[in-house]
N, C-alpha and C positions, 0 to 999 in steps of 0.2 A: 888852297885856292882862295878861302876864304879872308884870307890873312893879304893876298896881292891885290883882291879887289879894293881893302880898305886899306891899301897904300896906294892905288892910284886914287881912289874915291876922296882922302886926306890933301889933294893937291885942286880938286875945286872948287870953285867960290861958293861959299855958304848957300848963296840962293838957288844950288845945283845942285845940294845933297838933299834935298827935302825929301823925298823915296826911294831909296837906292834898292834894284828890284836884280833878282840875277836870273835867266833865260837856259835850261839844260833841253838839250834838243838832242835826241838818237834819232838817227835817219837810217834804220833797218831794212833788211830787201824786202821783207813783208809788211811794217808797220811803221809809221814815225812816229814817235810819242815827243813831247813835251812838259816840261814844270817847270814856273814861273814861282817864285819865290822874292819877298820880303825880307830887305834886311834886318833884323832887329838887334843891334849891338852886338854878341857872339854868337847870336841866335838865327836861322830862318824862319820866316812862317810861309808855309806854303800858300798862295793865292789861286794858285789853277794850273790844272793838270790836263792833258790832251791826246788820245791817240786816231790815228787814221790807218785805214786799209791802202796800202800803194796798187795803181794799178801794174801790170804786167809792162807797160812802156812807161813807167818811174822811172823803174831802175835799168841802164844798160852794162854790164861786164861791171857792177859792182857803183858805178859814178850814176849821180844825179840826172837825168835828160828831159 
């Protein structure tokens, strides 16, 4: 994954890569969590992590509502 973001990231213009940040989201029936990471050359560095309680009308037959 790491390897397609920095082939699309290599196609904009310089003043467009100043923080290239990548966004992982699980939207689980009970819980949504998030992590927000820093690209750093081969590296990430994690910036922020997030979870939330879903109420019982989040989720209907497994989709989003």
């Amino acid at each position: 994954m790491l390897d397609k973001l920095k082939n699309v990231t290599s196609r904009l213009p310089l003043s467009k890569k100043s923080d290239q940040l990548i966004v992982g989201l699980d939207i689980g029936t009970e819980f949504v969590k998030a992590l927000i990471a820093r690209v750093n050359g081969d590296e990430l560095e994690v910036i922020g992590v997030g979870r939330a309680h879903q109420s019982l009308s989040d989720m209907q037959s497994g989709a989003i509502s």
